[in-house]
C-alpha positions in Angstrom: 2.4 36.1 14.6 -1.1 34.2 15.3 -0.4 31.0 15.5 -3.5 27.9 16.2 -2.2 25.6 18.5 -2.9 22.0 18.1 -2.5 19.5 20.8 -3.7 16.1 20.4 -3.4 13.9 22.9 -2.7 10.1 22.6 -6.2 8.4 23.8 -4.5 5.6 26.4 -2.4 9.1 27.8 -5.4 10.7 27.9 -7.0 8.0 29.6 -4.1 8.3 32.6 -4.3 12.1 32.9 -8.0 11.8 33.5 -7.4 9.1 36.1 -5.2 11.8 37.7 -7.2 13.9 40.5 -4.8 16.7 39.8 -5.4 16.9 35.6 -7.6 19.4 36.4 -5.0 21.8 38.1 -2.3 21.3 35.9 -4.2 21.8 33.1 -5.2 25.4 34.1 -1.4 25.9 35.1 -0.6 24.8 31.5 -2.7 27.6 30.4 -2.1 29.9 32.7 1.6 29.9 31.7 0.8 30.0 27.9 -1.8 32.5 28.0 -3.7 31.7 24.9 -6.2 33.9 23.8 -9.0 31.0 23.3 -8.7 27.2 23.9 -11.0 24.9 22.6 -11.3 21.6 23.5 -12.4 18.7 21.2 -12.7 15.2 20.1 -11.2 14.5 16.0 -9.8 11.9 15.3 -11.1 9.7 18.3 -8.3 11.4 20.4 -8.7 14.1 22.9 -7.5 17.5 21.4 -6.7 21.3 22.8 -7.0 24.2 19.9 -5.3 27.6 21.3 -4.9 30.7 19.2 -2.2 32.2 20.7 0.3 35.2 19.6 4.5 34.0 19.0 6.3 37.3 18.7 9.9 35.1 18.1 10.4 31.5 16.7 12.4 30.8 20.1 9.0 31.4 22.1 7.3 28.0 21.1 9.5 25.9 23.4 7.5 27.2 26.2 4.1 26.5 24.4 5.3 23.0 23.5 6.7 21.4 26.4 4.3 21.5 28.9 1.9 20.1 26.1 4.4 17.1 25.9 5.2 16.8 29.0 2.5 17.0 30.9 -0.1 15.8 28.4 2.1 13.6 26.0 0.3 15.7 23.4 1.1 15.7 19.8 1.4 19.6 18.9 1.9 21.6 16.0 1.4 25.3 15.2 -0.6 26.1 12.8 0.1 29.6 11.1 -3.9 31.7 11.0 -4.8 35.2 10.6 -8.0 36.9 11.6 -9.6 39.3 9.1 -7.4 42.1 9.6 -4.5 40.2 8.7 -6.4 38.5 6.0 -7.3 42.5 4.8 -3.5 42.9 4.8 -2.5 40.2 2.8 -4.9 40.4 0.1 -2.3 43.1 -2.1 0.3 40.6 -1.4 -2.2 37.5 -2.7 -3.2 39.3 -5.8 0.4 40.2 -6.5 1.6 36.4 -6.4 -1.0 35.7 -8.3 -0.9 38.0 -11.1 3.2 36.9 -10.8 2.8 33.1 -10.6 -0.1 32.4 -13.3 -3.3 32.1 -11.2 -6.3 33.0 -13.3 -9.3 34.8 -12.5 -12.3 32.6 -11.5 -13.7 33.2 -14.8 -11.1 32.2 -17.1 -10.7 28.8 -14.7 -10.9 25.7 -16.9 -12.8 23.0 -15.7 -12.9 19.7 -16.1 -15.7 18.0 -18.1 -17.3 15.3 -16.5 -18.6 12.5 -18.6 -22.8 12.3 -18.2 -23.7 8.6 -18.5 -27.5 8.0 -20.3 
């Protein structure tokens, strides 16, 4: 399963590890180990923050995703379930079933709410 990785580190943590004249190799041994395939790296939230799209075959692989994100980088992580457009192709039967199952209504039946027009 294709999971988006999100590790956020805590900005005074992040502040250290830069300080560190090594962040730069452990960094690329972090991902070397995880093997993600695509990092991104960005600012949100005002805290430094790795995304990797990476494959999880079993529930008891993400210990070896997550702990060299905490421990090395104090990072905040969570996995974030995605699915690329094949998936997304896949799962459309399955989408229209629930739907059709739980209630959902065509875009064109949709109520909407009326919004007042002040004059």
């Amino acid at each position: 399963m294709r999971f988006l990785v999100k590790a956020t580190i805590p900005v005074e943590a992040g502040n250290e590890l830069v300080g560190d004249p090594q962040f730069g190799k452990r960094l690329e041994r972090i991902l070397s180990d995880i093997k993600p395939e695509a990092v991104y790296f960005a600012i949100e939230g005002g805290q430094r923050t790795i995304y990797l799209v990476t494959n999880v075959k079993e529930a008891w692989q993400t210990p070896a995703i997550a702990e060299p994100l905490w421990l090395s980088l104090k990072a905040n992580v969570e996995f974030i379930p995605v699915m690329d457009q094949a998936d997304m192709d896949r799962a459309v039967p399955a989408i229209v079933q629930a739907a059709k199952k739980h209630g959902a209504r065509a875009s064109s039946t949709t109520r909407r709410a009326r919004v007042p027009v002040s004059s």
